[in-house]
Every structure is written in C-alpha cells, then in structure tokens.
Phi, psi and omega in degrees: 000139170294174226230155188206152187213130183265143196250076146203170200245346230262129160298337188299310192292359182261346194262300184344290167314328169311323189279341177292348172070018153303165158262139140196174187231144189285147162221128180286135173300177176222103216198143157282129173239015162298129172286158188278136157325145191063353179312064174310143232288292166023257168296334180272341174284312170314339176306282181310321157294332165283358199266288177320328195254318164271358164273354166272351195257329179323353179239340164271198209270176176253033175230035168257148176231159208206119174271120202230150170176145227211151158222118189236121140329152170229111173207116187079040188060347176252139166308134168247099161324174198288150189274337189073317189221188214279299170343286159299310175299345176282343180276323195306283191298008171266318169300321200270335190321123172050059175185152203264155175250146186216130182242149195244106165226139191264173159202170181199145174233101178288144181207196146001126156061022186083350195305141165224118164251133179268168159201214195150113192242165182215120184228132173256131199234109171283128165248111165302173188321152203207116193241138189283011143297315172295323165315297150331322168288305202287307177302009178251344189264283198251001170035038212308045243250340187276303150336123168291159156106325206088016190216186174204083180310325183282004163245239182288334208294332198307317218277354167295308161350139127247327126232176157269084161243140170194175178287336196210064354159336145277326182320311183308321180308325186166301186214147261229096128329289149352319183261318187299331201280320129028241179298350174267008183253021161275275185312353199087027191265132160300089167236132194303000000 
C-alpha cells in the first residue's frame, strides 16, 4: 500500500482520519488561505484543499499520497472564516440566528504522477432563533475559534441547530469520510 500524509494541523481531521485505521502521518501545510477577490466560497474551498494537499506531497517520497482538505462557511454567498476571538464568533453565530448556512468542505487527494482526486460536500445548517446570552454562553463554554462557522456539531455547538442536511454528517467536522473512503480506495488504500 503507499504511503498517505494528511496536510494538516487540524485534530478534528487526524481523529476522523483515524477511523479507517490506516498509517499516515501529518504534515502542516504552508498555503495562504486568504481568498482572490471575487473568489466564491466554492472555489476558494477546492483551491485551498489542492493547494494544501500539494505543498505537502511537493516534500514527500514518490508512492506517497497526501490529503488536503478546506472548509469555507457560507452565508449569503459570502465566506466565513474561522472567527480567530471571542468577538467574532460571537458577531459569526449572531449573523447566523434563525437563518441557513452552507459549509463547503473540499477535499483532494494527490498523489503519483500528477493524479488528483476531487471530491465535495455541501452540508446546509438551519440555525434557530439565537438569543445572545446563549451565544454567549455556548463561546465561552466551547470556545469554537477555530472553527469555520464558530460552532462544533460534534460538541455543544448541535444544541444551536434546528436542523442539519447533508450527505455525510463528518464532513461538518472537518472531512467527507465518505468521499475520503472514496478517492482512497481510487488510489489503492485497502479499505473495507
């Protein structure tokens, strides 16, 4: 089997990645993830998951494949970033209160010989009504900062929700398991 490298820093996606039980190993990329003017959320999450996934395979062996993969909030067509303080996420999930969201999370997988497998989820999120003493509460409590959206469905963040669609129910978390499973047994990863 080849050797796989996930081109991240992110823990959500090292546990994700964790459950197929393969090795691999991290590496953080080193990619600008500011979006080009005009740039839809779209396209700038597939940019950045290849960007990413090729400045880490540019280092590695040549039977190596290397997973890169981005997630851009969406709302109203404009992106939302990760918040960095307490300030924004709390303007982020304010923004967001009784009203849907679409997170883009790309993903690619590089490998050999130029091969690249795409992939893409689109997960839609109804946020109920949001009163900011709750807001407040849940960013001081889970401290999403990190986070696109401001939130972490796999934690405290569900309770924001009035529903959830999507294809794939990891994918909010960080990576399209689904997709992942995918493009790796497309590459050769033994998976059941």
């Amino acid at each position: 089997m080849p050797s796989l490298v996930l081109a991240s820093t992110s823990i959500y996606r090292r546990i994700l990645l964790d459950r197929f039980g393969l090795p691999f190993t991290v590496a953080g990329p080193d990619v600008d993830e500011s979006p080009r003017p005009g740039e839809p959320p779209q396209a700038l999450a597939e940019r950045l998951a290849l960007a990413k996934a090729e400045a880490v395979l540019a280092g590695v062996g040549d039977d190596t494949w290397v997973i890169g993969s981005d997630q851009i909030a969406e709302l109203d067509g404009r992106p939302l970033g990760k918040p960095g303080n307490h300030g924004a996420a709390v303007a982020q999930l304010r923004s967001m209160s009784s009203r849907e969201g679409r997170f883009l999370t790309a993903l690619c997988l590089a490998g050999p010989n130029g091969r690249r497998l795409q992939a893409l989820d689109i997960t839609t999120v109804r946020f109920r009504a949001l009163r900011i003493d709750e807001i407040e509460r849940y960013v001081d409590r889970e401290q999403p900062l990190d986070c696109a959206g401001s939130f972490k469905s796999e934690g405290l963040g569900i309770a924001l929700f009035d529903a959830i669609e999507n294809r794939d129910p990891t994918a909010l978390i960080g990576l399209p398991l689904i997709a992942a499973a995918r493009l790796l047994r497309e590459a050769g990863f033994q998976l059941p």
